[in-house]
C-alpha positions as CSV (number, residue, x, y, z in Angstrom):
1,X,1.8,-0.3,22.9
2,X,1.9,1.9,19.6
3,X,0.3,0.0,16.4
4,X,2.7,-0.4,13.6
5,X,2.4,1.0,10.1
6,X,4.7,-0.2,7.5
7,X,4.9,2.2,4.4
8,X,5.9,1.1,1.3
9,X,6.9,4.3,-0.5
10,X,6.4,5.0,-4.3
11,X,9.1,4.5,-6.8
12,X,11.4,7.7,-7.6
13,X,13.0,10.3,-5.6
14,X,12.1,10.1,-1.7
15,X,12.3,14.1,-0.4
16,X,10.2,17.2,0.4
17,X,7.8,17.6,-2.1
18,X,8.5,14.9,-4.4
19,X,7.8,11.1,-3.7
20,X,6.0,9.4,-0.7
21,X,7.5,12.0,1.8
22,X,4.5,14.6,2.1
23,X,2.0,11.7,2.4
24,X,4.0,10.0,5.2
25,X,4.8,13.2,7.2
26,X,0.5,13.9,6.6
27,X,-0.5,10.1,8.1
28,X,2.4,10.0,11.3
29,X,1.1,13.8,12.4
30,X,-2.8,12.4,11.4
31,X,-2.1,9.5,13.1
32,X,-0.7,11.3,16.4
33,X,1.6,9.1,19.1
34,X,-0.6,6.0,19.4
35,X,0.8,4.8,15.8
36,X,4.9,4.1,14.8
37,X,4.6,4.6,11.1
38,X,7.7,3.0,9.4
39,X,9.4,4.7,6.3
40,X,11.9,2.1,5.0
41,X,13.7,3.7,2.0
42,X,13.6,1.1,-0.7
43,X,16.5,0.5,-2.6
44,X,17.6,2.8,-5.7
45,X,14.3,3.9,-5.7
46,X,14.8,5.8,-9.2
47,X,15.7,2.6,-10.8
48,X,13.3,0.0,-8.8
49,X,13.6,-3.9,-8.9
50,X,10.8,-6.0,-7.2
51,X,13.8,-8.4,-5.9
52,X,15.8,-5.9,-4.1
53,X,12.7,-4.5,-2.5
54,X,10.9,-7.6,-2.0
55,X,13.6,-8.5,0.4
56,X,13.3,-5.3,2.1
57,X,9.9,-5.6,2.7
58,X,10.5,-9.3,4.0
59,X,13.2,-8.6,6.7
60,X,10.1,-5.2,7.4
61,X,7.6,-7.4,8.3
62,X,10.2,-9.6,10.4
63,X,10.6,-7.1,12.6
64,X,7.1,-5.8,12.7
65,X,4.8,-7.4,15.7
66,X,1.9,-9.1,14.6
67,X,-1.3,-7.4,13.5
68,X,0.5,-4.2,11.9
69,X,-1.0,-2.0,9.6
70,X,0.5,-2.3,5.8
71,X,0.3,1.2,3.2
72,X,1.8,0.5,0.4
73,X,2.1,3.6,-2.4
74,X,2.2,3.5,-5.7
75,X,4.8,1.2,-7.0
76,X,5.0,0.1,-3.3
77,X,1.6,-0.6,-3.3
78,X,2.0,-2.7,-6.5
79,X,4.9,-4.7,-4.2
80,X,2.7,-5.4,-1.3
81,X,0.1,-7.0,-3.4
82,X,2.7,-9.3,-5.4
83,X,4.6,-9.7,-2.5
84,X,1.2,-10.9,0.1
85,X,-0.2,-12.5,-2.9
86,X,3.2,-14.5,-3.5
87,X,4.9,-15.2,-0.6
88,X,4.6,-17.4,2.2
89,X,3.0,-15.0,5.2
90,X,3.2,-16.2,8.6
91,X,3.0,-12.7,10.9
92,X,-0.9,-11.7,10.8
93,X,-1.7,-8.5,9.0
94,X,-4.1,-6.1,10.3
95,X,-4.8,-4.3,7.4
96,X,-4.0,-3.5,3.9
97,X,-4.2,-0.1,2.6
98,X,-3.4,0.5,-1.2
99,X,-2.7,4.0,-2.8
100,X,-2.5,4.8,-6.7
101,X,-1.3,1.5,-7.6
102,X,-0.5,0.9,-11.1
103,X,-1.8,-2.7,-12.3
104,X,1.3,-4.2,-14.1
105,X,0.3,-6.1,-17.5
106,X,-2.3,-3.7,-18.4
107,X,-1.9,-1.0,-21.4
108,X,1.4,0.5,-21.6
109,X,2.5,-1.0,-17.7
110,X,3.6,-3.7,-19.3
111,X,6.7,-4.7,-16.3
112,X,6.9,-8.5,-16.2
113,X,8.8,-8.7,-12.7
114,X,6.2,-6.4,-11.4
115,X,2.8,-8.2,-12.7
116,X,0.9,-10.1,-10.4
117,X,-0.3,-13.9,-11.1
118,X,-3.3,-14.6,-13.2
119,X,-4.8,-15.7,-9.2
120,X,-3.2,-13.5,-6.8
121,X,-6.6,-12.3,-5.9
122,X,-6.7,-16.2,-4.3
123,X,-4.7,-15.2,-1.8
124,X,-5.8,-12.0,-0.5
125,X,-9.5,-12.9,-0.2
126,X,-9.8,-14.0,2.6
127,X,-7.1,-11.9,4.1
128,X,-7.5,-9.1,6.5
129,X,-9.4,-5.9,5.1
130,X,-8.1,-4.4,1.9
131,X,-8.4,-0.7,1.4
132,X,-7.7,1.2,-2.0
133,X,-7.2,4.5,-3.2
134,X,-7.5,6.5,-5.8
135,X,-8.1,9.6,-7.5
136,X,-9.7,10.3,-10.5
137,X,-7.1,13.3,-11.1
138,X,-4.0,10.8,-10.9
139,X,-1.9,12.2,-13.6
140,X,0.9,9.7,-13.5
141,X,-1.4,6.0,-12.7
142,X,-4.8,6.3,-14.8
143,X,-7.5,6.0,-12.1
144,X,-8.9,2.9,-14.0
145,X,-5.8,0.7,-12.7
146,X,-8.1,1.3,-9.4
147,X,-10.7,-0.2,-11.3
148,X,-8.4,-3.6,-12.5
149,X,-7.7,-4.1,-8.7
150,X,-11.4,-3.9,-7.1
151,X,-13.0,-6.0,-10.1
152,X,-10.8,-8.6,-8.3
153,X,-10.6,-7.8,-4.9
154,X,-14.3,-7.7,-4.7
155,X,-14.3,-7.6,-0.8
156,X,-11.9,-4.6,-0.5
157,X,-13.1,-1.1,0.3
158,X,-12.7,1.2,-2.9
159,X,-12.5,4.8,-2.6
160,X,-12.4,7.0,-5.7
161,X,-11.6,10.4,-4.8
162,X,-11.7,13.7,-6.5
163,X,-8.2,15.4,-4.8
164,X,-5.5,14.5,-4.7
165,X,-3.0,13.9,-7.6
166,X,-0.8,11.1,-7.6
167,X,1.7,12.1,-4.7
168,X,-1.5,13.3,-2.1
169,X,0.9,15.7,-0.8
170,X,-1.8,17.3,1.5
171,X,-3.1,13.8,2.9
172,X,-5.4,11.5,2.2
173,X,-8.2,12.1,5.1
174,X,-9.8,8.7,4.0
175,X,-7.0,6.7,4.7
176,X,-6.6,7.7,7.4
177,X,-10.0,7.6,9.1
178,X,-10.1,3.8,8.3
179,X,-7.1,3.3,9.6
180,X,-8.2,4.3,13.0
181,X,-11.7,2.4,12.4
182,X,-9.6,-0.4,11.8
183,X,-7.9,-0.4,14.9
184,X,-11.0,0.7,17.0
185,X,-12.2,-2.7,16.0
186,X,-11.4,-6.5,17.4
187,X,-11.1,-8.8,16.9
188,X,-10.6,-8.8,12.8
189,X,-9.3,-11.6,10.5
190,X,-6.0,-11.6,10.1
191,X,-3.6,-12.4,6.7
C-alpha cells in the first residue's frame, strides 16, 4: 500500500513556476511510486481565509488512512499548525513537515484569523515528529519566523538551509530524505 502525503500548498497562484507546484512535482518524482502525494487546491488561494481552507483540510484528512504524512507550505504550513494545534484530531499523523511558514502575530504578519494560540505548542508536543524548513535566502517569509516556531517546538527537527528561496522550485532534498527515514521507521508516536 502507497503511504499518503497530504500537501498543503502556499497561498497565491497555484501553476508552473509560481506557487507550491514546482515543489510538489520535485517531492512526487523524489518520492517515486511507493508514496500518493495529495495536491488539494485550496480555495481562492489569492485571497486565502483559514475557514474555507480549514474545512478543506478537515474533509483531507477524512479521507486520508491513518498514519499519513502531512507537508504543509508556507501559508499552508501556517494552517496545519493552527489547524493540529486547534482541532480535535482523531486519524494518527505520521509526520509533520513544515516549509517557510510565516508566524502570524509577529512584526508586520500581523493576520488575527491566522495566528496560533498563546499554547498551541501544547498540542503538538507530544505529537508525531515535527520537521521544519527554512532558508535563510527566503525573500518573501524572514527566515527568523523559523526561529519563532522551533523556540516552541523544542522537539521538532529544524533545518536552516542556504538554497532555496521561498517557493524551492528545484526541491528541498532534506525533506525529502526525512520523509523516507520517517517511514523506514516503526513503530513511531502518532498525533
Amino acid at each position: 500500500m502507497k503511504k499518503q502525503v497530504l500537501f498543503i500548498h502556499c497561498g497565491g497562484t497555484q501553476g508552473p513556476n509560481t506557487g507550491s507546484r514546482d515543489l510538489v512535482a520535485y517531492l512526487q518524482d523524489a518520492l517515486g511510486s511507493g508514496y500518493d502525494v495529495r495536491y488539494p487546491q485550496m480555495p481562492d488561494p489569492d485571497h486565502p481565509h483559514y475557514a474555507t481552507w480549514k474545512n478543506v483540510v478537515a474533509c483531507e484528512l477524512r479521507s486520508l488512512q491513518d498514519d499519513a504524512l502531512l507537508v504543509g507550505h508556507s501559508l499552508g504550513g501556517s494552517v496545519l499548525l493552527k489547524f493540529l494545534s486547534e482541532e480535535n484530531i482523531t486519524k494518527p499523523i505520521a509526520g509533520l513537515f513544515i516549509i517557510a511558514a510565516p508566524f502570524f502575530g509577529q512584526d508586520e504578519w500581523d493576520v488575527e484569523e491566522y495566528e496560533l494560540q498563546h499554547n498551541f505548542f501544547l498540542h503538538l508536543q507530544h505529537a508525531a515528529p515535527v520537521f521544519l524548513y527554512h532558508s535563510n535566502d527566503d525573500e518573501v517569509v524572514p527566515v527568523k519566523h523559523l526561529t519563532f516556531y522551533a523556540d516552541l517546538l523544542p522537539h521538532a527537527s529544524v533545518h536552516e538551509l542556504s538554497y532555496g528561496g521561498h517557493l524551492f522550485g528545484n526541491g528541498l532534498q532534506e525533506l525529502v530524505f526525512d520523509i523516507k527515514q520517517l517511514n523506514a521507521l516503526a513503530p513511531y508516536e502518532s498525533l
